[in-house]
C-alpha positions as CSV (number, residue, x, y, z in Angstrom):
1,X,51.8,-16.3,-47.0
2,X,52.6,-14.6,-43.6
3,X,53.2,-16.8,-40.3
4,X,49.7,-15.9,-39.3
5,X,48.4,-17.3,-42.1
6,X,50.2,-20.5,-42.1
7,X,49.6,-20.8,-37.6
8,X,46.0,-20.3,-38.5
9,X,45.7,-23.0,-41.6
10,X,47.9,-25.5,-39.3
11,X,45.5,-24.6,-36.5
12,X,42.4,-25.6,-38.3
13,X,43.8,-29.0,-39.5
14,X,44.5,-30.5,-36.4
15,X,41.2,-29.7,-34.9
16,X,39.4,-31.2,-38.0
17,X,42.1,-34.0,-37.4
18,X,41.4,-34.7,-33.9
19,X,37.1,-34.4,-34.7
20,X,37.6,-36.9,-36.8
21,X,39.0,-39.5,-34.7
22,X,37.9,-38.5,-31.8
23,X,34.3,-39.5,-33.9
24,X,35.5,-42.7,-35.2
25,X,36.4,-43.6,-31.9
26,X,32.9,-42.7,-30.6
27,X,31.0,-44.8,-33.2
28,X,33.3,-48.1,-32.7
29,X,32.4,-47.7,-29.0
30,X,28.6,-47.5,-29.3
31,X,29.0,-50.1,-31.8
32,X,29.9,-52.7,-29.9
33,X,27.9,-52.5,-27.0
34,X,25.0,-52.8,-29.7
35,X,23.7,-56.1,-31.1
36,X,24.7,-56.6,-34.5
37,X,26.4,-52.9,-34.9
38,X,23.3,-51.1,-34.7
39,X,23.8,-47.5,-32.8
40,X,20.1,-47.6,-31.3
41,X,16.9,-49.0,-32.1
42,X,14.9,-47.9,-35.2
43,X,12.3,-45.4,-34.0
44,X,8.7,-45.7,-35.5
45,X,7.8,-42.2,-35.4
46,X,4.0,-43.3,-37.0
47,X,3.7,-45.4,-33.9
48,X,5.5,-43.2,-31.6
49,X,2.2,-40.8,-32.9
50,X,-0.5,-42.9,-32.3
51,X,0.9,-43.2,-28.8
52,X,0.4,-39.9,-28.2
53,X,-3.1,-39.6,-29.1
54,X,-3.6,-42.3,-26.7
55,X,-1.2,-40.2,-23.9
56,X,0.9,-43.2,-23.7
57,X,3.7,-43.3,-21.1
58,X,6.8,-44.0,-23.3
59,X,9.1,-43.7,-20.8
60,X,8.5,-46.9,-18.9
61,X,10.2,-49.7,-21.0
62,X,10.5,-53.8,-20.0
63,X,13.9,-55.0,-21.1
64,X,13.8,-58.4,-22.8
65,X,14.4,-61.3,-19.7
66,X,16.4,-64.5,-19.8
67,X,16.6,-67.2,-17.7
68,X,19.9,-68.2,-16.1
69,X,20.1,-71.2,-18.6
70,X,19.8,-68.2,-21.6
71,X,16.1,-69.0,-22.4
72,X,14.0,-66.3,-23.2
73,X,12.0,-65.5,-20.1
74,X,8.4,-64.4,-20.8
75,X,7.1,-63.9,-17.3
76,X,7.3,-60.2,-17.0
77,X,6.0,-59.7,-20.1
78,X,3.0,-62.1,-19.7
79,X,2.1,-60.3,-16.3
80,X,2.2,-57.3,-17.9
81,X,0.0,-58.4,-20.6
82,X,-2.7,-60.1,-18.7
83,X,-3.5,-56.8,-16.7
84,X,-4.2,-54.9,-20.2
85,X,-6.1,-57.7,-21.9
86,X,-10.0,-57.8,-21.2
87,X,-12.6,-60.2,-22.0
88,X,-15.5,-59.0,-24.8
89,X,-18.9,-59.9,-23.9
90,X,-21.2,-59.0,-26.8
91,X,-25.0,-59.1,-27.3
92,X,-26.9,-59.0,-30.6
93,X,-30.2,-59.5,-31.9
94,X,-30.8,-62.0,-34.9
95,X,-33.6,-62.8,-37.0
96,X,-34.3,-66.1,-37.5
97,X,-37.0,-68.2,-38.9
98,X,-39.9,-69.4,-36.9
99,X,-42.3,-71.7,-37.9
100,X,-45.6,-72.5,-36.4
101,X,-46.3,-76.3,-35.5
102,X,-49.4,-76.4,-37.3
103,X,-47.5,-75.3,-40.6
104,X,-45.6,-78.4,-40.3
105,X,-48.2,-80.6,-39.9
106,X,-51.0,-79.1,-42.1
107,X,-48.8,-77.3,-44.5
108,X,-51.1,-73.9,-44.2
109,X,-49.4,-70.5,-42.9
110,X,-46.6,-68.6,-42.8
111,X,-43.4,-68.8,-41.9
112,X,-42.0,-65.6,-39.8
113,X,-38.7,-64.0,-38.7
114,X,-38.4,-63.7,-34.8
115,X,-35.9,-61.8,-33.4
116,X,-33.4,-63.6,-31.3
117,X,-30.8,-62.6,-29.0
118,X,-27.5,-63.9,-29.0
119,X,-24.3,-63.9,-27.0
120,X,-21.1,-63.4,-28.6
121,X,-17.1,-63.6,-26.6
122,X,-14.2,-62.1,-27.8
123,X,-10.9,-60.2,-26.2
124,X,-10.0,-56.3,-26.6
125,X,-6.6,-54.7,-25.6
126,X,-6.7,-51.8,-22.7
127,X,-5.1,-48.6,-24.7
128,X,-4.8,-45.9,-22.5
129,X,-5.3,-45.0,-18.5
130,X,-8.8,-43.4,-19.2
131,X,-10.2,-46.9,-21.0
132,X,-10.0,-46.7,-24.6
133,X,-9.7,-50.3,-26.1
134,X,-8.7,-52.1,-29.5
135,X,-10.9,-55.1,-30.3
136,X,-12.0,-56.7,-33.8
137,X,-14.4,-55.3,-35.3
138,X,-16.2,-59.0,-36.8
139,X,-15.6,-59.4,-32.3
140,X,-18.3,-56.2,-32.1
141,X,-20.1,-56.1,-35.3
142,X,-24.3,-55.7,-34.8
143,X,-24.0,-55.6,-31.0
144,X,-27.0,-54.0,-29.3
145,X,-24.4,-54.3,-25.9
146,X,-21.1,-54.6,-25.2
147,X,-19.5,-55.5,-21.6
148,X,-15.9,-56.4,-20.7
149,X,-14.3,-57.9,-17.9
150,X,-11.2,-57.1,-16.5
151,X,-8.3,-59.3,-15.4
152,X,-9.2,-57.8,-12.1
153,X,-12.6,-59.5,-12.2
154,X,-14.3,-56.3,-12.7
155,X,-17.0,-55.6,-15.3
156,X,-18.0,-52.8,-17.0
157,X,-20.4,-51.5,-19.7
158,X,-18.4,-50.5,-22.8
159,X,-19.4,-47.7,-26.0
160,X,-18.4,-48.5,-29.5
161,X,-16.3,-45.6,-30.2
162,X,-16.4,-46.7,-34.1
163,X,-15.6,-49.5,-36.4
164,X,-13.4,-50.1,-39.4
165,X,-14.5,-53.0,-41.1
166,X,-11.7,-53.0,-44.1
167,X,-8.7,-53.5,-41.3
168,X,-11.4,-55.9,-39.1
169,X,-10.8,-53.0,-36.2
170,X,-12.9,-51.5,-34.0
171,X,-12.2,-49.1,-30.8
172,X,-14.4,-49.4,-27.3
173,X,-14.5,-46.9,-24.3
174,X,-15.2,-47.8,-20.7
175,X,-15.4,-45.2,-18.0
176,X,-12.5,-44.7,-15.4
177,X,-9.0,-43.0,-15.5
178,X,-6.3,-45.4,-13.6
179,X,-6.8,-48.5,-15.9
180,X,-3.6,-50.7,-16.6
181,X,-2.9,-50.3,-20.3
182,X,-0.1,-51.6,-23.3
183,X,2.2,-49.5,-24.8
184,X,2.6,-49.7,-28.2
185,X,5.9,-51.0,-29.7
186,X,7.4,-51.1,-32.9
187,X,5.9,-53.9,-35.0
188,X,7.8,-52.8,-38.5
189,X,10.8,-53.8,-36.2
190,X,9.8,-57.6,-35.4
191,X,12.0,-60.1,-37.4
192,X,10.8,-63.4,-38.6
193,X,11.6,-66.0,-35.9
194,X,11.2,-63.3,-33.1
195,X,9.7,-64.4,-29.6
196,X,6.2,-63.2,-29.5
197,X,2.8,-63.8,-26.8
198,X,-0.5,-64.3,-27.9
199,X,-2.4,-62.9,-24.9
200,X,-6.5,-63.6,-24.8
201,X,-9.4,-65.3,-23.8
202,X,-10.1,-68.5,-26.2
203,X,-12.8,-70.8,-25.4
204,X,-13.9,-68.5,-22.6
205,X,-10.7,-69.1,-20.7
206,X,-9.7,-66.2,-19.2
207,X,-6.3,-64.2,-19.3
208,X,-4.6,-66.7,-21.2
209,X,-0.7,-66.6,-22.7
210,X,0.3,-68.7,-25.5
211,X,3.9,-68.2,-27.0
212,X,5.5,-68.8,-30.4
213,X,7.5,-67.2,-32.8
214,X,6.7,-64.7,-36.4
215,X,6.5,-66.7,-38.7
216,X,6.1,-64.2,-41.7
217,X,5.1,-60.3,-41.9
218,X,2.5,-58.6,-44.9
219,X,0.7,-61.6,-45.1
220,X,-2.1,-60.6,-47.4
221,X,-5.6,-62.7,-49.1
222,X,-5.8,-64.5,-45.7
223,X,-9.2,-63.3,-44.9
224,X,-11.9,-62.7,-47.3
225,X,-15.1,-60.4,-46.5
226,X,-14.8,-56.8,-46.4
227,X,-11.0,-56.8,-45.5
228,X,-9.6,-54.5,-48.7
229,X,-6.4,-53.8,-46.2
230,X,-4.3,-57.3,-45.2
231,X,-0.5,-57.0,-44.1
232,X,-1.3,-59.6,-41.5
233,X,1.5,-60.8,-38.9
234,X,1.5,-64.7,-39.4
235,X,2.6,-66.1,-36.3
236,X,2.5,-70.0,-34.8
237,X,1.1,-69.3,-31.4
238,X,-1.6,-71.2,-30.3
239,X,-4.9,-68.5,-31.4
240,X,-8.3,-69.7,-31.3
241,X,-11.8,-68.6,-31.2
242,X,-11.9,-66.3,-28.4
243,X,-8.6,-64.7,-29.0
244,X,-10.1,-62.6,-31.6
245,X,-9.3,-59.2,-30.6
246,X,-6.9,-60.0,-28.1
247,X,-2.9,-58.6,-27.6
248,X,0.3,-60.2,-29.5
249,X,3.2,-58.6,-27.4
250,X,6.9,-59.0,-27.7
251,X,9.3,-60.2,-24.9
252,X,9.2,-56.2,-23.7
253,X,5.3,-56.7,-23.2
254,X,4.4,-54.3,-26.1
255,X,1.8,-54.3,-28.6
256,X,2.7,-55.2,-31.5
257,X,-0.9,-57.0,-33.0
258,X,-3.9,-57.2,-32.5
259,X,-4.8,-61.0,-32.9
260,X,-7.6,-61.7,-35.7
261,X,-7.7,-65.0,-37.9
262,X,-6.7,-68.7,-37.7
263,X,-6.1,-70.5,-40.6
264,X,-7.7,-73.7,-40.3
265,X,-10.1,-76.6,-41.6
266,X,-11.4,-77.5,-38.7
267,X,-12.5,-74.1,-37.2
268,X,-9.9,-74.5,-34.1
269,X,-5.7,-73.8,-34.2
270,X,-4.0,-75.1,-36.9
271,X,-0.6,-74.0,-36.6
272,X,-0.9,-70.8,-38.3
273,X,-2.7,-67.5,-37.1
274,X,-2.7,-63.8,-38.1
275,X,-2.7,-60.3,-36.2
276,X,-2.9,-56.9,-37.9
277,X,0.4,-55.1,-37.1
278,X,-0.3,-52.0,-34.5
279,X,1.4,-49.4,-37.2
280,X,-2.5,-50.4,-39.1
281,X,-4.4,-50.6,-35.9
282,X,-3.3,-47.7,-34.0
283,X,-3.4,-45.0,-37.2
284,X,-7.3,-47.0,-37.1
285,X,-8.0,-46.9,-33.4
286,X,-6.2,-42.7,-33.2
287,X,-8.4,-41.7,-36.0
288,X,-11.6,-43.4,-34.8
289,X,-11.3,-41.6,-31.5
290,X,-10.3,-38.1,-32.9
291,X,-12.7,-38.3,-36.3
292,X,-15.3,-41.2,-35.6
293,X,-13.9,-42.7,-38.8
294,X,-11.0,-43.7,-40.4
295,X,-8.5,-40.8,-42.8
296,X,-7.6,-42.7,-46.3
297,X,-6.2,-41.1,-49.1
298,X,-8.0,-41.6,-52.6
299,X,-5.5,-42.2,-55.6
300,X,-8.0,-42.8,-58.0
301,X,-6.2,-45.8,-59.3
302,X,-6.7,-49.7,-58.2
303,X,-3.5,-51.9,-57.7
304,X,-4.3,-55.7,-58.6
305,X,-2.5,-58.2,-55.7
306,X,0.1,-60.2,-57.7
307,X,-0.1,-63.4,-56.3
308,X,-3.8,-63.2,-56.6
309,X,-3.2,-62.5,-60.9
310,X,-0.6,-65.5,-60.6
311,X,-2.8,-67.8,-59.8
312,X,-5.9,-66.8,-61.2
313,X,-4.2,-65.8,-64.5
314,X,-0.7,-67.0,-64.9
315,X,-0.5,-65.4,-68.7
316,X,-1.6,-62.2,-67.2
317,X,0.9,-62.5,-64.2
318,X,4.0,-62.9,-66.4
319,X,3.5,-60.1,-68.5
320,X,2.7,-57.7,-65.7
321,X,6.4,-59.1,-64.4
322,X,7.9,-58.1,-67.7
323,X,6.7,-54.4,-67.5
């Protein structure tokens, strides 16, 4: 082998050499000024497109605030929040029976179904700049009028845009283009016993912010009805009726969930309430604005929910364990 050869080789070796630790040296850097070794946070590229169909400003970001005693600090958040959440006014016709006074007395006659209006509240969550909202769809369901009102104390007629009724969401438009909105954030990334707001309107209170922690993710069989899709974020801040349709935000004032069920005896908070995660109800809310309705794919096959079989047929259960 000629000297050439041999400078070339040597040559070669100390670069690789010097890549190499001039990399390691890189990643223990970075390291360390992340929490818990992580080089950056996950991105949720599903999300990230939802965003976009939605022409989300991604670039503005709240950082997570504590106080000076190391509490979490939820003030920014909740002002950021309260701007983007609207109240749901909803009007629907009902038929209900109507009886004549003689047919009470006399027994003669019939009795017939008169139409009755009725008013309906709920919350919805300001999407975009140009006024495209996410409510519940049971919130919306048989309205002959919608109207929301904003934190702003203005009011405005909304359209139904469309309704999915298996994920309980539905997507409303008002008119404008300079409307304070959320951003979505990441809610595959929330960890149970994370810091999260439940931002609504129960009992007809306005722009209200109740706080509380995740209690579990992909809840499922919460919520009977028509709901075929459940991976509910279980949560322990205060919901109630009212919040339906309203914002759960993390400490960064993103959207995370879109608030939807209570689970309780007595109709009002119980300690335990569910919001669908916003990787369900912006892929629902991004295809009801671009096709009207929402894209599923068709297997052709029907997966039975496990803990439903466990406890409806334990025999069943354990042999579909085994397989």
């Amino acid at each position: 082998m000629n000297t050439g050869n041999v400078k070339s080789i040597a040559t070669i070796v100390v670069v690789a050499i010097l890549s190499s630790v001039i990399t390691l040296f890189g990643y223990n850097a970075i390291s360390k000024n992340s929490p818990k070794g992580v080089i950056s946070p996950a991105v949720n590229i599903g999300t990230n497109e939802y965003a976009d169909s939605f022409d989300q400003d991604k670039s503005v970001k709240l950082a997570s605030l504590t106080t000076q005693q190391g509490y979490p600090d939820f003030t920014e958040a909740a002002a950021k929040s309260v701007n983007g959440v609207v109240h749901v006014k909803v009007k629907s016709i009902s038929q209900q029976q109507y009886m004549n006074p003689f047919d009470f007395f006399f027994g003669f006659g019939e009795r017939n179904m008169q139409p009755r209006e009725q008013i309906g509240f709920g919350s919805g969550v300001i999407i975009s700049k140009d006024g495209y909202i996410i409510t519940n769809n049971h919130v919306v369901e048989g309205a002959t009028e919608v109207t929301v009102s904003l934190n702003d104390n203005r009011e405005m007629t909304a359209k139904v845009i469309g309704t999915d009724p298996q994920t309980d969401i539905a997507l409303l438009k008002i008119e404008g283009d300079d409307f304070p909105y959320l951003t979505f954030g990441n809610s595959d990334a929330l960890q149970v016993g994370e810091w999260v707001l439940a931002v609504g309107n129960p009992f007809n209170l306005t722009s209200t912010v109740t706080a509380g922690i995740v209690s579990a993710k992909n809840r499922g069989n919460i919520v009977g009805g028509n709901l075929s899709i459940q991976s509910f974020i279980q949560i322990d801040a205060a919901v109630n009726r009212g919040n339906s349709g309203g914002a759960l935000v993390n400490t960064k004032g993103e959207l995370v969930g879109i608030n939807t069920a209570i689970f309780s005896q007595s109709g009002d908070f119980n300690g335990l309430a569910f919001a669908v995660p916003i990787s369900i109800a912006g892929k629902v809310a991004a295809d009801l604005k671009q096709y009207g309705a929402v894209q599923r794919a068709v297997l052709g096959i029907q997966a039975p929910n496990i803990d439903v079989v466990r406890r409806q047929d334990p025999e069943r259960a354990r042999e579909l364990s085994q397989i």
